[in-house]
C-alpha positions as CSV (number, residue, x, y, z in Angstrom):
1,X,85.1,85.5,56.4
2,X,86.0,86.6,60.1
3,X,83.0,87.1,62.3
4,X,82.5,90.8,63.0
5,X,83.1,91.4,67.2
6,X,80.0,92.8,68.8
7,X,80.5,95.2,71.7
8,X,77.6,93.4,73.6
9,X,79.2,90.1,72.9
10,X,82.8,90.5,73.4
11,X,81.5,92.2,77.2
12,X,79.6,89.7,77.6
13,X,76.7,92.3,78.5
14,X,73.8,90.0,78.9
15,X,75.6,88.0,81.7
16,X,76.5,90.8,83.3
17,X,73.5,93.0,83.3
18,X,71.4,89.7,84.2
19,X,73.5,89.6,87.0
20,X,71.8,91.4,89.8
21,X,69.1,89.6,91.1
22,X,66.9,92.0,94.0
23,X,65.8,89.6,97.1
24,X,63.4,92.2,97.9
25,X,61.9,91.5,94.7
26,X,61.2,88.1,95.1
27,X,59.8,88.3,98.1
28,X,57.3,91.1,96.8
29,X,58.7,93.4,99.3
30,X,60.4,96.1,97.1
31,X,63.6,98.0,98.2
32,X,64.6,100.3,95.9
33,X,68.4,100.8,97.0
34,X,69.1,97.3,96.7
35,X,70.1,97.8,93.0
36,X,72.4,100.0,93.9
37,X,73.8,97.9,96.7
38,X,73.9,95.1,94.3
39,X,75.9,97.2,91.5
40,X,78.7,98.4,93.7
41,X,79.9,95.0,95.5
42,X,79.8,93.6,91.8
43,X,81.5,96.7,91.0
44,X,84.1,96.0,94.0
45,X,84.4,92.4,93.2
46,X,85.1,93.0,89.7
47,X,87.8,95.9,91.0
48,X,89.1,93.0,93.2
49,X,89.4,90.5,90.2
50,X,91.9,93.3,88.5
51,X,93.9,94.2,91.2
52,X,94.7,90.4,91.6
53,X,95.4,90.2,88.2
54,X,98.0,92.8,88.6
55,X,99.8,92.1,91.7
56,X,100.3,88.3,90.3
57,X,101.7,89.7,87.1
58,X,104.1,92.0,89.7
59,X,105.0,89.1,91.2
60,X,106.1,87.0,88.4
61,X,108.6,89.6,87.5
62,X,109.9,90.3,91.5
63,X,110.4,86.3,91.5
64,X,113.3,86.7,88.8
65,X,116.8,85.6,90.9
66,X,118.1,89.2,89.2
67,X,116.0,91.9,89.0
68,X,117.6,94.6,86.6
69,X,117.0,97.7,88.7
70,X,118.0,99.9,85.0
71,X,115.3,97.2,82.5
72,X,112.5,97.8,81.7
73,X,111.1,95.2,83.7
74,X,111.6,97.3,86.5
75,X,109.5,99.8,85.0
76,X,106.6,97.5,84.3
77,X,106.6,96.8,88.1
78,X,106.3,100.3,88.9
79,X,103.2,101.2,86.1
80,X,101.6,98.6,87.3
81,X,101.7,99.3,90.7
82,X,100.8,102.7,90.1
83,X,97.5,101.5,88.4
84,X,96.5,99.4,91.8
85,X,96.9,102.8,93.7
86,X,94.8,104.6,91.0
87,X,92.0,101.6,91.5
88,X,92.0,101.5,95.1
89,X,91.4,105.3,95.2
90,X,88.5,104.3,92.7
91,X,87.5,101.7,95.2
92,X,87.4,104.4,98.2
93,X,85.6,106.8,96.3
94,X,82.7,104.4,95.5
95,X,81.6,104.9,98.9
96,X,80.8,108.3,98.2
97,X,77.9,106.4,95.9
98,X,77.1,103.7,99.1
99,X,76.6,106.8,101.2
100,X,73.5,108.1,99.2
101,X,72.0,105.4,100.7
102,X,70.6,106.0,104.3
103,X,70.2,103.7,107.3
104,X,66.3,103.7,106.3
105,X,66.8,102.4,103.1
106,X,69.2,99.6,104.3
107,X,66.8,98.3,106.5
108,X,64.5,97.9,103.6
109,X,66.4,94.8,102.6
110,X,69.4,94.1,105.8
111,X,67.4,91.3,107.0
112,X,67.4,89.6,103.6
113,X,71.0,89.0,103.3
114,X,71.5,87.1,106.0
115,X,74.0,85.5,106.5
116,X,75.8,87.3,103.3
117,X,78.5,89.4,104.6
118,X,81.4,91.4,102.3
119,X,83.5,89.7,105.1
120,X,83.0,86.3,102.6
121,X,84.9,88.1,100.1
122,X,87.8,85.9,99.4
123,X,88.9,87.9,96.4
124,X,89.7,91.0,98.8
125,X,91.7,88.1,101.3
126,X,93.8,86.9,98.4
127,X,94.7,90.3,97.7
128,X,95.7,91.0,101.3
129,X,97.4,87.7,101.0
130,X,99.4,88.6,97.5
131,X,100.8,91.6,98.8
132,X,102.0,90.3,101.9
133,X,99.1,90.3,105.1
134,X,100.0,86.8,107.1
135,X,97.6,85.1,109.2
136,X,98.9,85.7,111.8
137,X,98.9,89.2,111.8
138,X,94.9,89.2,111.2
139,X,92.1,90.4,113.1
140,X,89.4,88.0,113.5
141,X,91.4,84.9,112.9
142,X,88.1,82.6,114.3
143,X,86.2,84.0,111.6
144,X,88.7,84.6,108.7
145,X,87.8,81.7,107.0
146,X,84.7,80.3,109.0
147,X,82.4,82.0,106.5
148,X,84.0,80.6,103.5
149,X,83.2,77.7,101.3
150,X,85.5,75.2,100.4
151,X,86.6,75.7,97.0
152,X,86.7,79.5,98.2
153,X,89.0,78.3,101.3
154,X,91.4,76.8,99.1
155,X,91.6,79.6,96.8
156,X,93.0,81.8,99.9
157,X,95.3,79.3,101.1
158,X,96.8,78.7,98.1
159,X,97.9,82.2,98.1
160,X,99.0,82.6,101.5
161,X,101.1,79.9,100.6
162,X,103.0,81.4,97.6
163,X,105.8,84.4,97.8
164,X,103.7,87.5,98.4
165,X,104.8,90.5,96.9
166,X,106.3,91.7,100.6
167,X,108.3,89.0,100.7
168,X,110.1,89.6,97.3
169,X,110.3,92.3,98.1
170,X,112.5,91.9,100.7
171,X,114.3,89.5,98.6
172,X,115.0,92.2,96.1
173,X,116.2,94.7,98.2
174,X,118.5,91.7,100.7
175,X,120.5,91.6,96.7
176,X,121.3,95.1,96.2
177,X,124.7,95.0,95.6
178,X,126.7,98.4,96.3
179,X,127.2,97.3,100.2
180,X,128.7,94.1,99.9
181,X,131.6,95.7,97.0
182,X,134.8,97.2,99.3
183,X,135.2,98.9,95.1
184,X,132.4,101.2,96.4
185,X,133.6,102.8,99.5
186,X,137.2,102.7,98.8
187,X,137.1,107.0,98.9
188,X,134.3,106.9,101.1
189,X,135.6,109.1,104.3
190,X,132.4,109.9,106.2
191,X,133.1,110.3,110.1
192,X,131.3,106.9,111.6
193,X,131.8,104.5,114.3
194,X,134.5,101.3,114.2
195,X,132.1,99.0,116.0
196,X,129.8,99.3,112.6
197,X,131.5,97.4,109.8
198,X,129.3,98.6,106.9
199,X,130.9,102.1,106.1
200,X,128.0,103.5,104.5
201,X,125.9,102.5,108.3
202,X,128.7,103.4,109.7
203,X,128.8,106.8,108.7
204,X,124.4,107.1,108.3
205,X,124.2,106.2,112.1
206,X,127.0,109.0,112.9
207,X,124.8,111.6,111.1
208,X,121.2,110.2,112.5
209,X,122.8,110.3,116.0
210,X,123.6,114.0,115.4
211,X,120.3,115.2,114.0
212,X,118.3,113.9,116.9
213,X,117.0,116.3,119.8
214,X,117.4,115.0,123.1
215,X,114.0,113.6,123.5
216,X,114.5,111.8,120.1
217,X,117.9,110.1,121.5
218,X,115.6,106.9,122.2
219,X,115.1,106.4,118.0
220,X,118.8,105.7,118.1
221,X,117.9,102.6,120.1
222,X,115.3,101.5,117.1
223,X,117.7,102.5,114.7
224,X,120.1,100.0,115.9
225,X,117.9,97.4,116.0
226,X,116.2,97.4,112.5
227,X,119.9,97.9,110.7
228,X,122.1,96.3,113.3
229,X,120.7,93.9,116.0
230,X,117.1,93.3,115.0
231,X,114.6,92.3,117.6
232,X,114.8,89.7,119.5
233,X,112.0,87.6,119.2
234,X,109.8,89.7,117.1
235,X,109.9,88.3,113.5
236,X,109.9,91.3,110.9
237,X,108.8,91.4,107.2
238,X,112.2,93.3,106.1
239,X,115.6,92.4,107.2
240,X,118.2,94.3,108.4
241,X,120.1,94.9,105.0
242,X,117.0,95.1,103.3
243,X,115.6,98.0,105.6
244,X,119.0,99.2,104.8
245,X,118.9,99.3,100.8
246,X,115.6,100.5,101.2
247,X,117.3,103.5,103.3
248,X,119.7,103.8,100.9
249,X,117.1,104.0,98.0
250,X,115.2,106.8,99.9
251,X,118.2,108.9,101.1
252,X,119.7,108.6,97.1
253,X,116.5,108.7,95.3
254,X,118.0,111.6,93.5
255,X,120.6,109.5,91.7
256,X,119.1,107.9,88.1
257,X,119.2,104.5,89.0
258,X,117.9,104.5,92.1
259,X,114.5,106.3,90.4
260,X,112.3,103.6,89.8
261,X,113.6,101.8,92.9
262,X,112.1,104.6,94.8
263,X,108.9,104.8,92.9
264,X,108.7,100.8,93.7
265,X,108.9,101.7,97.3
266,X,106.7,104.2,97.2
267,X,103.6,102.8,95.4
268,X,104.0,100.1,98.2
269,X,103.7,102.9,101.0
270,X,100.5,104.5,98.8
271,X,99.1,101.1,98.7
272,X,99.0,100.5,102.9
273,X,97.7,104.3,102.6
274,X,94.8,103.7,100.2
275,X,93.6,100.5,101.6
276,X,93.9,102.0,105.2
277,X,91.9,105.1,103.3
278,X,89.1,102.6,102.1
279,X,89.1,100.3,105.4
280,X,88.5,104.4,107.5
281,X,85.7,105.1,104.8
282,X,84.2,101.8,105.5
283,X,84.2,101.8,109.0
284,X,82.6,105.3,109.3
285,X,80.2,103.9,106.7
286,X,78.9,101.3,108.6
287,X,78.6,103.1,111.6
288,X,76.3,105.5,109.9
289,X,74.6,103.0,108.5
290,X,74.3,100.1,111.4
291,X,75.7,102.0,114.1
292,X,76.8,99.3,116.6
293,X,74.7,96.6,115.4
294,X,76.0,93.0,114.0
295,X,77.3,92.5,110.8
296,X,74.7,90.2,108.8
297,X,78.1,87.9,108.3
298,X,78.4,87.8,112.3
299,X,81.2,89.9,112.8
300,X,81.3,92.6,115.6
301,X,80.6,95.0,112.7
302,X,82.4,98.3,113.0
303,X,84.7,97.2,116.1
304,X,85.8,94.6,113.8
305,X,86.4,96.8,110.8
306,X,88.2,99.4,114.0
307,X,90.4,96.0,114.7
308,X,91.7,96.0,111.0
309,X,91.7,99.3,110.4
310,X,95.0,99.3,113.3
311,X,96.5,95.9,112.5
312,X,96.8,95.4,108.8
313,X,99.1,97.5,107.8
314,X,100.7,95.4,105.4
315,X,104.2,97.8,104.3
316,X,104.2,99.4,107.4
317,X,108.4,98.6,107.5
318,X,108.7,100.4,104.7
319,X,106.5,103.4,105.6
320,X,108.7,103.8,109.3
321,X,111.7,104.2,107.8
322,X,110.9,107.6,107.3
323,X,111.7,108.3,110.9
324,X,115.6,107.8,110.0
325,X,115.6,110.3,107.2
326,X,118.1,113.4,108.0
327,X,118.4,116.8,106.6
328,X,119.5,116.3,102.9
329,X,122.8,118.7,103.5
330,X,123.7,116.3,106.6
331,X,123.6,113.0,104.4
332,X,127.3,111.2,103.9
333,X,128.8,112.5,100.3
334,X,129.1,108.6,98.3
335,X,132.1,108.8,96.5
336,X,132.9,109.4,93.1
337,X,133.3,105.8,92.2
338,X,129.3,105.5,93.9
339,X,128.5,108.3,92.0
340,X,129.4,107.4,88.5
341,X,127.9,104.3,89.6
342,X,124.7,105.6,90.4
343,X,124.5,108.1,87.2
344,X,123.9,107.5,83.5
345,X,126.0,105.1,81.3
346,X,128.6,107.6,79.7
């Protein structure tokens, strides 16, 4: 006979709800809001441990050689991307419950956590490392890992050293295929410039050019250099072509195929926006709270969370290309050979 599941048991209840352990307690100095304090970074951890869970599962699909942008695997990409968004709203909108706690009632218990700091949460760093953060590109780099231990060390560094989810990404959108097929722009008449040998940049440039003011003329510069040029010396997270599918996806999102591709992109773009969100919240949080005081961890406290706030923006590529979207009655006609392409199976 099978034994019968428990709810308790199968959640594991009495681990978890032993789990929170006040230090005001034990030192017979009571502070009621530490329970609370307590609850929510288990909460956040726990939020963390899921999130994890579902970029590793998007990456394991992104890693295929070739991704079918019309399968279904494409879609599972996309839901589950779209359920990281819906948790990191979650995750800003537990601070709503942090901020019924006053300064007062902090200082109850601050001093006791020393040196305990949510900057030793290496869950949130292997998140920021998954989808694509490098360590180069961090604020803080003396302390990053400094407060870590060991086994906690390795943990992070053994993500930073896999293929985030930026950099497939990129690797997706370098093998979109409709550029490199002379099939696809054989009708393809747009007005553009010789000097361009993609016709579909060609033409795009041509019509960019043209919807610019004259103090905009200076984006035509920019323009050049993520399609064209690049930077020199300044290493970017999306290559030319791919900033130039990605283009293409935005500009043609209309088309069937190019649905979920657009969805993908954007639930990258929401994702930089929550977590920038949830890093604004916690700031402003902690400047109620602490106002310019040290973090128990060491950090500089809210100058620190300012300093990451501004820098990690982690598909920030993604989110400027925005600023070469044209009127949609100004966009280059595809031709009827892209079209049918780009449309249902008959």
């Amino acid at each position: 006979m099978a034994i019968e599941m428990h709810y308790g048991d199968y959640l594991q209840l009495d681990k978890i709800l032993d789990a929170q352990t006040l230090e005001s307690e034990k030192r017979n100095q009571p502070a009621h809001d530490e329970m609370l304090f307590i609850v929510i970074h288990q909460a956040y951890e726990l939020w963390f441990k899921q999130l994890l869970f579902e970029i590793d599962a998007v990456c394991r699909i992104m890693q295929v050689p070739a991704l079918n942008d019309n399968s279904p695997e494409l879609q599972t990409v996309v839901h589950r991307l779209g359920r990281c968004v819906t948790i990191l709203k979650l995750l800003v909108h537990q601070i709503d419950v942090m901020e019924t706690m006053n300064p007062m009632d902090f200082l109850d218990f601050r001093d006791m956590l020393r040196p305990a700091s949510g900057f030793q949460s290496w869950q949130f760093k292997m998140m920021e490392a998954r989808l694509g953060l490098k360590y180069e590109d961090r604020t803080g780099q003396d302390l990053y890992l400094s407060r870590l231990r060991p086994s906690e060390i390795e943990k992070v560094k053994c993500a930073e050293s896999e293929s985030s989810l930026l950099q497939l990404v990129n690797g997706w959108l370098e093998r979109m295929p409709f550029f490199e097929e002379a099939e696809n722009w054989e009708n393809f008449h747009a007005a553009g410039i010789a000097s361009v040998s993609n016709p579909f940049l060609s033409a795009y440039r041509t019509c960019y050019e043209q919807s610019l003011s004259d103090v905009e003329k200076p984006n035509l510069q920019l323009f050049d250099q993520v399609f064209i040029s690049g930077f020199s010396g300044t290493p970017r997270a999306l290559s030319a072509p791919a900033s130039l599918a990605a283009l293409f996806i935005m500009v043609y999102r209309g088309y069937p195929i190019l649905q979920l591709p657009f969805q993908l992109l954007n639930q990258l773009i929401e994702i930089d926006e929550q977590l920038s969100t949830w890093r604004y919240r916690h700031m402003n949080m902690v400047h109620r709270t602490i106002g310019t005081r040290i973090g128990t961890g060491g950090s500089t406290g809210r100058d620190y969370l300012q300093s990451a706030l501004n820098k990690h923006y982690i598909f920030k590529e993604l989110a400027q290309l925005t600023s070469f979207l044209i009127e949609r009655k100004k966009v280059p006609r595809l031709s009827a050979e892209m079209e049918k392409r780009l449309g249902f199976a008959a």
